[in-house]
C-alpha positions as CSV (number, residue, x, y, z in Angstrom):
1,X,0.0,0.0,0.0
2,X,1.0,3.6,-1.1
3,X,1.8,6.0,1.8
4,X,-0.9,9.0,1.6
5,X,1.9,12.1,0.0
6,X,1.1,15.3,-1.4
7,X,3.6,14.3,-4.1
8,X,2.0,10.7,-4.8
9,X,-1.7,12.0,-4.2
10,X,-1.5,14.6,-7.3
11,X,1.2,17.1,-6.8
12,X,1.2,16.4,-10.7
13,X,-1.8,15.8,-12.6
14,X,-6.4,11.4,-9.0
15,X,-31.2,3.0,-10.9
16,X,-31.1,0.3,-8.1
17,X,-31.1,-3.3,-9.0
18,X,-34.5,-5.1,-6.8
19,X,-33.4,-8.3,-8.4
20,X,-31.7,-11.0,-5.3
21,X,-28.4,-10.2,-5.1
22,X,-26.8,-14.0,-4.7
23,X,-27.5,-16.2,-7.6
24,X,-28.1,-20.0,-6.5
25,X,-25.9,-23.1,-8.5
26,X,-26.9,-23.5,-12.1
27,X,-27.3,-27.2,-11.0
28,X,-29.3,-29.6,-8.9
29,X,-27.9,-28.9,-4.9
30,X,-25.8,-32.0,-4.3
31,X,-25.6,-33.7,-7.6
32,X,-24.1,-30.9,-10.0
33,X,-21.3,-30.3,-7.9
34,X,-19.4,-28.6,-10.8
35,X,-21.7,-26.0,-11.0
36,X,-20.6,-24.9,-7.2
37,X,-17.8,-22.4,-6.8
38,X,-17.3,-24.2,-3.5
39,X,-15.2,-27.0,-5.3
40,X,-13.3,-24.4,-6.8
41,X,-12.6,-22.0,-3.7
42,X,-11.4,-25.0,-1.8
43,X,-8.9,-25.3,-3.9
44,X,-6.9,-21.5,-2.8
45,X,-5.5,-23.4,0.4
46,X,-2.9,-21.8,2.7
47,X,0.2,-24.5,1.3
48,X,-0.2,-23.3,-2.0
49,X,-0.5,-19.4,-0.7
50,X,2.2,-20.2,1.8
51,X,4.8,-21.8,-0.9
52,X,3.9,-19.1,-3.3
53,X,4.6,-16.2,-0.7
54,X,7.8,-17.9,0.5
55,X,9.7,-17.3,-2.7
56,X,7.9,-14.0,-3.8
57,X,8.4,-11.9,-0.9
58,X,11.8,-13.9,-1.0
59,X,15.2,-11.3,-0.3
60,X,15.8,-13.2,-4.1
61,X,13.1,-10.5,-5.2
62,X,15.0,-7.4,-3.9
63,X,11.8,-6.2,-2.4
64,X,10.7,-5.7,-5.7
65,X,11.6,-2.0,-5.8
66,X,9.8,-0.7,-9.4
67,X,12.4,-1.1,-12.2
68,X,15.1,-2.7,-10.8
69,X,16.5,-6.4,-11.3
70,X,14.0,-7.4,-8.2
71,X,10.9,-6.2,-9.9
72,X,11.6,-7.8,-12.9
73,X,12.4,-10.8,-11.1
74,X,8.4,-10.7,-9.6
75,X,7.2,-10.2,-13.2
76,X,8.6,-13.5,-14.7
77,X,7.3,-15.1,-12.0
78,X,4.2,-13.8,-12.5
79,X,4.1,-14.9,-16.0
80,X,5.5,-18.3,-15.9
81,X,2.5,-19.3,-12.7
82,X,0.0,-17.9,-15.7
83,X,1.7,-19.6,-18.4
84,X,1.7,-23.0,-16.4
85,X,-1.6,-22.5,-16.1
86,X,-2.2,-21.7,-19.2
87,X,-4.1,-18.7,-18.7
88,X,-3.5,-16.5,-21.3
89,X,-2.3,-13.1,-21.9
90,X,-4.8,-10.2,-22.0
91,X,-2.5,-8.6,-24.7
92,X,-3.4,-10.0,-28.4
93,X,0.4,-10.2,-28.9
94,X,0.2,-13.0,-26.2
95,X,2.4,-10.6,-24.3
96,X,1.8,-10.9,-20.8
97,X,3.6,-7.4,-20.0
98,X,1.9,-3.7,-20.3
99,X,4.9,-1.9,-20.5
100,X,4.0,1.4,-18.3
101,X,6.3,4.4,-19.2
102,X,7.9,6.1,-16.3
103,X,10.5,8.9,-15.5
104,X,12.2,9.8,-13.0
105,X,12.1,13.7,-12.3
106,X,15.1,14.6,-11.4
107,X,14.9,18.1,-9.2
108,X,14.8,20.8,-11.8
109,X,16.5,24.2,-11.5
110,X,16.3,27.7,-12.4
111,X,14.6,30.8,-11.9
112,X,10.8,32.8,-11.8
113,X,11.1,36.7,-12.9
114,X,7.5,38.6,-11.5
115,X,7.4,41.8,-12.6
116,X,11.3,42.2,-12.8
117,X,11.9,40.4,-9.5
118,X,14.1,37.4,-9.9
119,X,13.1,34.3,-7.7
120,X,15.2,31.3,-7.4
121,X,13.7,27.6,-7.2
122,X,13.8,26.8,-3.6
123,X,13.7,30.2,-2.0
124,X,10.1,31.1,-1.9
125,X,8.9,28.8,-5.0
126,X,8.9,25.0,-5.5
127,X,8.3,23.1,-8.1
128,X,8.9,19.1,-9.4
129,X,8.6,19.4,-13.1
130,X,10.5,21.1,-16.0
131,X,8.6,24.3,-17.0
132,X,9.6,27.4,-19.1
133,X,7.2,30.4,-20.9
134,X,7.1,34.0,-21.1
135,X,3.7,35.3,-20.1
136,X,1.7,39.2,-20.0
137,X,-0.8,37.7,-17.0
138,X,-2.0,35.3,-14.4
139,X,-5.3,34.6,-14.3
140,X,-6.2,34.5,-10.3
141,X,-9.1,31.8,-9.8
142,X,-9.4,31.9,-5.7
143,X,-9.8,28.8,-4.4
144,X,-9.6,27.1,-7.9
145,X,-12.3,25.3,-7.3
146,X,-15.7,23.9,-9.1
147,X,-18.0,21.8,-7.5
148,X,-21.8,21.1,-8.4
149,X,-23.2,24.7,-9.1
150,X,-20.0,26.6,-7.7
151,X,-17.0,27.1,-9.9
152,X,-14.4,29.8,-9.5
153,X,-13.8,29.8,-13.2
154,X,-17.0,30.7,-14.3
155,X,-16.3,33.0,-17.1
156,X,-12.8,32.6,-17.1
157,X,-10.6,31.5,-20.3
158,X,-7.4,29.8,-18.5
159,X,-6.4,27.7,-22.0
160,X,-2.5,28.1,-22.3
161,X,-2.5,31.0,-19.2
162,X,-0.5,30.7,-15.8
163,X,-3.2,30.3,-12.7
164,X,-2.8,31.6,-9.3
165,X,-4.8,29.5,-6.5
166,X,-5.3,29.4,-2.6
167,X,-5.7,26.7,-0.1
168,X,-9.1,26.6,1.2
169,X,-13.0,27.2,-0.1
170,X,-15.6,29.6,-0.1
171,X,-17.6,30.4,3.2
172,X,-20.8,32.5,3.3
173,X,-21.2,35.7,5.3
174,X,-22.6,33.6,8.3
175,X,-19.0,31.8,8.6
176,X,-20.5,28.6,7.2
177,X,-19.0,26.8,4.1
178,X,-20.8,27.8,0.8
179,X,-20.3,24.1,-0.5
180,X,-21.4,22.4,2.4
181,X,-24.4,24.6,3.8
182,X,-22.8,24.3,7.1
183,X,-19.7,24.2,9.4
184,X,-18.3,21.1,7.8
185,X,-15.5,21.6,5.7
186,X,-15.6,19.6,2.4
187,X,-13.3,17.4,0.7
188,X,-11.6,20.7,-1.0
189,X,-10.1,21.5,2.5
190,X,-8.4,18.2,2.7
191,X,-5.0,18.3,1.8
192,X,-4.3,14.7,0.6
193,X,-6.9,15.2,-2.0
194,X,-7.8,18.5,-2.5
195,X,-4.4,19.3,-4.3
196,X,-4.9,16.4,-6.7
197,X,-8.1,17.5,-7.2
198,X,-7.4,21.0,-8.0
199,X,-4.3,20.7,-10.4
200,X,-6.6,18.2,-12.4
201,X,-9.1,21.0,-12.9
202,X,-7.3,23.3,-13.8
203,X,-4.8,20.9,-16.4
204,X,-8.2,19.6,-17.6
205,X,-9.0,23.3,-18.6
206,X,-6.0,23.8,-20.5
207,X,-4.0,25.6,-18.0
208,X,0.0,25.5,-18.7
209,X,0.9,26.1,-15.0
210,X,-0.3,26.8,-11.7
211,X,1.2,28.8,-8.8
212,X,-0.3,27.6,-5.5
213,X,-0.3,29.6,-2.5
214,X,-1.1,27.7,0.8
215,X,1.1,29.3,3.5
216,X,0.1,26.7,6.3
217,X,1.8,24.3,4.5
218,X,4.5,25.1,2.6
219,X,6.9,24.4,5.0
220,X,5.9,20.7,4.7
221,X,6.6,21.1,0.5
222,X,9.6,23.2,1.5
223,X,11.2,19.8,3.4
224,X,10.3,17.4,0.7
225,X,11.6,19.7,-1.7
226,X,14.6,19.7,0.5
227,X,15.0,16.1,1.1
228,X,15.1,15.3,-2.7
229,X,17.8,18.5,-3.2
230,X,20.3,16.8,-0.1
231,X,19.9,13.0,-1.3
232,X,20.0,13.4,-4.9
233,X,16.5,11.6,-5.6
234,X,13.8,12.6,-8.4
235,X,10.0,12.1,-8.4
236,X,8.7,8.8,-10.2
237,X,6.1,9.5,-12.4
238,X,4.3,8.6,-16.0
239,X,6.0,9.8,-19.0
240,X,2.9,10.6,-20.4
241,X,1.8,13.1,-17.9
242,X,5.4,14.7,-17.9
243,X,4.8,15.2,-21.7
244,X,1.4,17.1,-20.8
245,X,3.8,20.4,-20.1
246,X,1.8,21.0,-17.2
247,X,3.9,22.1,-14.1
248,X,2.7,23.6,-10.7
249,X,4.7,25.6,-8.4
250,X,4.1,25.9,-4.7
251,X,4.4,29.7,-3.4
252,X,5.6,31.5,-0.3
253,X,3.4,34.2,0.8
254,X,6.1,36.9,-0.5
255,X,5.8,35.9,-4.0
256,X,2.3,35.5,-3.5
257,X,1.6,38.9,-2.3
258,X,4.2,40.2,-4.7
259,X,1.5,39.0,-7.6
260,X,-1.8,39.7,-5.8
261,X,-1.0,42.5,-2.4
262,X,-4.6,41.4,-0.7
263,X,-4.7,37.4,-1.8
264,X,-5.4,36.3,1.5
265,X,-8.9,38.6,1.7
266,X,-9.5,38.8,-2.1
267,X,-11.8,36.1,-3.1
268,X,-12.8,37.3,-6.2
269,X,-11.0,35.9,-9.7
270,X,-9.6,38.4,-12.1
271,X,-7.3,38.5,-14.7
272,X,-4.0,40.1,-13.3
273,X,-1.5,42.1,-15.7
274,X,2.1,40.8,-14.8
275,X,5.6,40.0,-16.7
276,X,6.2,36.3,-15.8
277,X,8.9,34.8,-17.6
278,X,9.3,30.8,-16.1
279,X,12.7,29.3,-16.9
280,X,13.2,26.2,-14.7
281,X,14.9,23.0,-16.1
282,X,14.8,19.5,-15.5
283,X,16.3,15.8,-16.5
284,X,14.4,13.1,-16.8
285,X,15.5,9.2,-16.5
286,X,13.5,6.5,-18.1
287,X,12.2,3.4,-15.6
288,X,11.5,0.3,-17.7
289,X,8.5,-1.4,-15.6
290,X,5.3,-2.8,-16.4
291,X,2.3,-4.7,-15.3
292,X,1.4,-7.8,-16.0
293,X,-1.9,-8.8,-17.4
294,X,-3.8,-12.5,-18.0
295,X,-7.6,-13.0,-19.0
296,X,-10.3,-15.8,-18.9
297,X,-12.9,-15.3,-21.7
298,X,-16.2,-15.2,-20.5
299,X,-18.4,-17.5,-21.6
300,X,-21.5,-15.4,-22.7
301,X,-20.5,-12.1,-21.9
302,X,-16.9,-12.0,-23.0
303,X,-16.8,-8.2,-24.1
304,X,-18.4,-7.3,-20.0
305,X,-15.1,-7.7,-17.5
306,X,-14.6,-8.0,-14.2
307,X,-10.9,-6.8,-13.1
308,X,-8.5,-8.1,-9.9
309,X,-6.0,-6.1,-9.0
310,X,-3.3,-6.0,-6.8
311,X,0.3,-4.3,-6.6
312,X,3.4,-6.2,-7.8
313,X,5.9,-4.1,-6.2
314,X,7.0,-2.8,-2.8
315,X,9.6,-0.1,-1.8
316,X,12.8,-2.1,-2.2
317,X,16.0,-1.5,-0.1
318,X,17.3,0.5,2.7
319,X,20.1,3.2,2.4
320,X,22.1,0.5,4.8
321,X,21.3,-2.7,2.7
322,X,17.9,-4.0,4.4
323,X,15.4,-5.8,2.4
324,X,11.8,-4.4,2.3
325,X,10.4,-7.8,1.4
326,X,6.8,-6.5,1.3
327,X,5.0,-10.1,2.5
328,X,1.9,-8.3,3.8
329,X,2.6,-5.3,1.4
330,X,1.6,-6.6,-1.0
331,X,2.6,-10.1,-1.5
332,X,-0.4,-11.2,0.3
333,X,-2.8,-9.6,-2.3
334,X,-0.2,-11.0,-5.7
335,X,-0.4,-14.7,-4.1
336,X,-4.2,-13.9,-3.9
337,X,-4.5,-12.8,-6.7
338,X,-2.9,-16.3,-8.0
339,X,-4.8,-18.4,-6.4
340,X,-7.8,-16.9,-7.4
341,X,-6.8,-17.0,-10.8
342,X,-6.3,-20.8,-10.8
343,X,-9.8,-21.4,-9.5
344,X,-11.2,-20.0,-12.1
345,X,-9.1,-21.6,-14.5
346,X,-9.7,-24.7,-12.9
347,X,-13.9,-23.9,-13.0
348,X,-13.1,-22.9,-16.7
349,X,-11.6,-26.7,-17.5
350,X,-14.2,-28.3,-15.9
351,X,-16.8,-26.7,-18.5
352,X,-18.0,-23.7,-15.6
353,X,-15.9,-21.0,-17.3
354,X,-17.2,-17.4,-15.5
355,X,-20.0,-15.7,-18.1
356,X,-18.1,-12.7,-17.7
357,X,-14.4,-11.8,-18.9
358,X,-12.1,-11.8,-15.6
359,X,-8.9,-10.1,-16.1
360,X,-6.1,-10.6,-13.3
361,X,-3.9,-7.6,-12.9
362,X,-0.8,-7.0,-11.6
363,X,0.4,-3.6,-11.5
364,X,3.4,-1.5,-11.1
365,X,4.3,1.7,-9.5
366,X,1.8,1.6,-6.5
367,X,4.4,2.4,-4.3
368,X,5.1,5.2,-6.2
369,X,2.2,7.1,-6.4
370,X,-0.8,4.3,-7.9
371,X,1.1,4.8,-11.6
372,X,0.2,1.1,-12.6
373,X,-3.0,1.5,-12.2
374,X,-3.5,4.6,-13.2
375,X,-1.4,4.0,-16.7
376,X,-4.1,1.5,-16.9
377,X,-7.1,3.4,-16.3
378,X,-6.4,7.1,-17.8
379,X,-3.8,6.3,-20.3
380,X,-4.1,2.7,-22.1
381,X,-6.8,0.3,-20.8
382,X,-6.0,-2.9,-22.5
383,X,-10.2,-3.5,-21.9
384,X,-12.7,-0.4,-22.4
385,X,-13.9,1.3,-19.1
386,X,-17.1,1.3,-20.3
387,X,-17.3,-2.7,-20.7
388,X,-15.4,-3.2,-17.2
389,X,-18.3,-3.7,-14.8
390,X,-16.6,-3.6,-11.1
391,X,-12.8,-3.7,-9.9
392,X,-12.3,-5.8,-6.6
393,X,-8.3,-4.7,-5.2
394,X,-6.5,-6.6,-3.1
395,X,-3.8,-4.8,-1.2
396,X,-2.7,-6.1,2.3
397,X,-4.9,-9.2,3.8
398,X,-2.2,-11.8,5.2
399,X,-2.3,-10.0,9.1
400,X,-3.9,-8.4,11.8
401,X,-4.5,-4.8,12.4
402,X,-3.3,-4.8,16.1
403,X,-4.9,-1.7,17.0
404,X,-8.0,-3.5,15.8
405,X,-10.4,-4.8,19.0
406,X,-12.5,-8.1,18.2
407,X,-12.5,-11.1,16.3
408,X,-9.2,-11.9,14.1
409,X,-11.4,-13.5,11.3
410,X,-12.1,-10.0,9.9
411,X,-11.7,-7.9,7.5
412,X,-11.6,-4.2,6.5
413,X,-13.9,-3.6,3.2
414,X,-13.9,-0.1,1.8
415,X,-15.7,1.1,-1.2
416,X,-18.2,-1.4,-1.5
417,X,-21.1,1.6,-1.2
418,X,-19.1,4.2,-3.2
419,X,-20.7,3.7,-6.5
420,X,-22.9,0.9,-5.8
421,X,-25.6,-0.3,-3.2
422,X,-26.2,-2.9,-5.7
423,X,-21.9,-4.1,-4.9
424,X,-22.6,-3.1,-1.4
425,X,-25.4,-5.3,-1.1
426,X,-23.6,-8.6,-3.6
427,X,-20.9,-8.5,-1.3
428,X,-22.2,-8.5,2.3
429,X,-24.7,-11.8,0.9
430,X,-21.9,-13.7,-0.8
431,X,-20.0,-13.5,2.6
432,X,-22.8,-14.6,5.1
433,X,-23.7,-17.7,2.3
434,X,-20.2,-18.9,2.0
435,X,-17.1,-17.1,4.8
436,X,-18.7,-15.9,7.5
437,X,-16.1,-12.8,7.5
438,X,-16.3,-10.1,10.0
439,X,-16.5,-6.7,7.9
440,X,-15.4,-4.3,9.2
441,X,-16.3,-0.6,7.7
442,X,-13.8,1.7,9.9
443,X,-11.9,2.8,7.2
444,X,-15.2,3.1,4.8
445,X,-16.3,6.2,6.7
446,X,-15.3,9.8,4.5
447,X,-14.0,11.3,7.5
448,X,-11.7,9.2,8.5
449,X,-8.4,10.6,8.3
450,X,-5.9,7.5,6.8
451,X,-8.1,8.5,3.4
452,X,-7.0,4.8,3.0
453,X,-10.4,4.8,-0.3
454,X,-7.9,7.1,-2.3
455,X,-4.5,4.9,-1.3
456,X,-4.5,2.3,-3.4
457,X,-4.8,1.3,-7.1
458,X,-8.7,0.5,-6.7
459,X,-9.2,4.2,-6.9
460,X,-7.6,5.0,-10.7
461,X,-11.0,2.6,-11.0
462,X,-13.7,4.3,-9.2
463,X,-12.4,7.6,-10.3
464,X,-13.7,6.5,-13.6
465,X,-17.2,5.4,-12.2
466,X,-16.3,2.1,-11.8
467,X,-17.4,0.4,-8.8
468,X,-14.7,-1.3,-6.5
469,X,-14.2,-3.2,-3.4
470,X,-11.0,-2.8,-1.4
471,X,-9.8,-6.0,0.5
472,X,-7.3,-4.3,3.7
473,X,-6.1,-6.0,6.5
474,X,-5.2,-2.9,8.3
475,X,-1.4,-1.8,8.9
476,X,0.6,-2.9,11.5
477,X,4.4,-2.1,12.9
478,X,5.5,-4.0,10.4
479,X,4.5,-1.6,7.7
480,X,7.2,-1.0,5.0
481,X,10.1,-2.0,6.8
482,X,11.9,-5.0,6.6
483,X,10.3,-7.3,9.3
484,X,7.1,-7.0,7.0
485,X,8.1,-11.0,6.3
486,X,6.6,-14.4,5.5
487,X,6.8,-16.4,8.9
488,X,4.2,-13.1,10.3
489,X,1.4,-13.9,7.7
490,X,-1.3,-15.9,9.1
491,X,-2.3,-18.6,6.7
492,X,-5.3,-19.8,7.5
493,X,-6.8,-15.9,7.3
494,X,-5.4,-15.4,3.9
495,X,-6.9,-18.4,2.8
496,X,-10.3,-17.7,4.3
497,X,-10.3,-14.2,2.9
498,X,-9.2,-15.6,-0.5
499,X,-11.4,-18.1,-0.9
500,X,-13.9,-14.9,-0.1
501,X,-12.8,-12.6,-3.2
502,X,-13.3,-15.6,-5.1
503,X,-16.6,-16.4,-4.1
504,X,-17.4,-12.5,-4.6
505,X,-15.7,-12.4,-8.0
506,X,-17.4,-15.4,-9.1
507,X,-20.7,-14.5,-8.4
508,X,-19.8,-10.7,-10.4
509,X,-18.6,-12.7,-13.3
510,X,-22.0,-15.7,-13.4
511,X,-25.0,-13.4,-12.2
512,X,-26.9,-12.1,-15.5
513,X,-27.2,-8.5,-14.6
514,X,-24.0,-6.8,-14.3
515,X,-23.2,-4.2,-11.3
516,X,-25.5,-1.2,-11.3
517,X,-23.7,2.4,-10.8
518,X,-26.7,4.1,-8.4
519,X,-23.8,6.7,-6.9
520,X,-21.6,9.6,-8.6
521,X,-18.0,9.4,-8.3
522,X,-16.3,11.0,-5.6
């Protein structure tokens, strides 16, 4: 799982069905046993989990670090268990590799002129990316936000202009908060998303840069932007989106003030006359990575699909020569993910192939900010979004959350509701007929602050109206360090929980109507 980081989060630009929700065996209870996804769920057992885990969360993987020789190592793995199962590539080629294009950014230099004043990168003004134009004004858009019936570029052409934006959203003149009606802030004052959210707007208007003024935090950019200058390290991200020429810069309140005196009380978007000339320059290194990809055909609905996820890599090794081997993180969910796979191919042999497609991915880059996923989703879906009818992501299920209080045969679901009562609903019946799971919805609720809905790759998926279910055990000490190892996982939970996504898959994939959307995207 991805730590929650203003860089990773998007620093860079993140009708009701009344039919029964379970469908019951095709066959005759107790003499068409083939038609019962039971036979096939007893198959994921915790040996074959436990001997798949021991070698891929193995120090022989590196800890699987995204592009070097460890993370290749986990990718032909991965593609010799599908080819000796012989389920095939999702690629036509028979390629079992998306090749995802990624850079690292390495920390750019140079200079911002306002007006005549000459600021250098790092004193005052941050930035990531490569960026360089000569400009006559900044469009000022307030809070830069738009939300339902409010927008702060309402009349307001921003293609190919510079955009100045705050922290923060609209109140009324009673103090509450125009978007909410009241004094709860919404999700445009949180800072994990509301960045992401904001540069997306404003690249998706045609905006070449923004300058973003948030004085309560710019120290915390200020460090990061620090840490990469003292140890030499860039910023992972797509090529793609580096090619987009969108930059953003993060802004003391000096320069801030030096473009708009009264920014802080001035709430009201204008077009502002300066001479901005942007000269800052960067190098980028190519990262060869990818994910990899197999398919079952569905059987009467092979153009609908049902995709699995879960993240291939982890965060590789310590400045002093530890081994991150990732068991929990997220070599639980790839061995899962496995398994699961093999069930169905072994359904599929024995003449119950799903009626849906069911595509098993493995992606890269989670680690790194969900770029996998999101290569998958926004840039080159090897499957139409329109045709994929729910994503269920597996990231993190082999432990225990120790801060957790109850049963240990649990399990943290989140995003089952997000798009889709009709999921919701599928899910909670498929575990009281078959597992008998405890879910737990902690992390479900919007307010709570780990934000873990928007941390892993299942969001590049809902994002796009896609509804999802998030499998989590919870974190634990053990969380990206090197004791997260093999001899910790419990076995007999993995295989339980499993055997559960499989049941839950399986009935996605057979049941004749596929998942209705009744919710808006967050």
């Amino acid at each position: 799982m991805k730590n929650i980081a203003f860089l990773a989060l998007g620093l860079f630009m993140a009708c009701n069905s009344s039919q029964p929700t379970v469908s019951e065996p095709t066959g005759t209870p107790g003499t068409d046993i083939a038609s019962d996804p039971t036979t096939y769920a007893e198959t994921i057992t915790e040996a074959e989990l436990k001997e798949h885990l021991y070698t891929y969360a193995s120090d022989e993987f590196e800890g699987r670090e995204t592009g070097e020789p460890g993370q290749k190592k986990a990718v032909e793995y991965l593609k010799a268990e599908y080819e000796q199962l012989t389920i095939p590539a999702a690629k036509e080629n028979s390629d079992y590799f998306q090749k995802v294009p990624l850079e690292v950014g390495q920390l750019p230099t140079g200079t911002v002129t306002v007006n005549g004043k000459k600021y250098a990168l790092g004193n005052g003004l941050l930035t990531f990316s490569q960026a360089e134009g000569r400009y006559e004004n900044i469009v000022y858009v307030g809070y830069g936000i738009e939300d339902g019936d409010y927008s702060d570029y309402k009349g307001l052409d921003v293609e190919g202009k510079v955009i100045l934006m705050k922290a923060g959203e609209p109140k009324n003149q009673d103090g509450s908060f125009t978007l909410s009606g009241s004094d709860e802030k919404s999700i445009w004052s949180n800072l994990s998303e509301s960045i992401a959210k904001r540069m997306e707007l404003a690249s998706s208007k045609g905006a070449a840069a923004v300058f973003y003024f948030d004085e309560g935090n710019y120290g915390r950019f200020k460090s990061r932007f620090n840490y990469m200058k003292n140890n030499d390290s860039g910023r992972m991200e797509l090529a793609d989106e580096e090619e987009a020429g969108f930059a953003n810069f993060f802004i003391d309140a000096q320069l801030a003030t030096a473009i708009l005196p009264n920014i802080v009380t001035n709430h009201t978007p204008e077009v502002l006359p300066v001479d901005l000339n942007i000269a800052i320059q960067s190098e980028n290194k190519e990262v060869d990575s990818e994910n990899v990809v197999a398919i079952i055909k569905g059987t009467e609905k092979p153009d609908e699909y049902l995709v699995i996820s879960s993240h291939l890599d982890h965060i590789g090794i310590t400045a002093d020569g530890q081994i991150n081997n990732g068991a929990d993180d997220d070599g639980s969910g790839t061995v899962a993910l496995l398994e699961i796979a093999e069930a169905f191919k072994k359904a599929a042999d024995a003449g119950q192939g799903p009626k849906r497609s069911v595509v098993f991915l493995h992606v890269t880059g989670e680690e790194k900010g969900l770029l996998g996923s999101r290569y998958y989703t926004d840039f080159n879906p090897i499957f139409p979004l329109e045709n994929t009818v729910a994503n269920l992501n597996i990231d993190m299920i082999g432990r225990i959350d120790p801060k957790r209080q109850g049963d240990r045969n649990y399990l943290y679901l989140i995003g089952s509701d997000k798009l889709s009562t009709d999921l919701h609903e599928l899910s909670e019946a498929v575990n009281k007929k078959y597992t008998n799971i405890e879910f737990d919805y902690k992390y479900n609720d919007e307010n709570d602050p780990n934000r873990f809905y928007y941390r892993s790759d299942h969001y590049n998926f809902a994002k796009n109206n896609i509804p999802i279910i998030f499998y989590f055990n919870g974190t634990h000490a053990d969380y990206h360090k090197p004791s997260d190892t093999v001899e910790k996982i419990n076995y007999d939970l993995l295989e339980n929980r499993t055997r559960l996504i499989f049941y839950t898959a399986w009935e996605i994939a057979n049941r004749n109507q596929r998942v209705v959307v009744d919710k808006a995207s967050q």
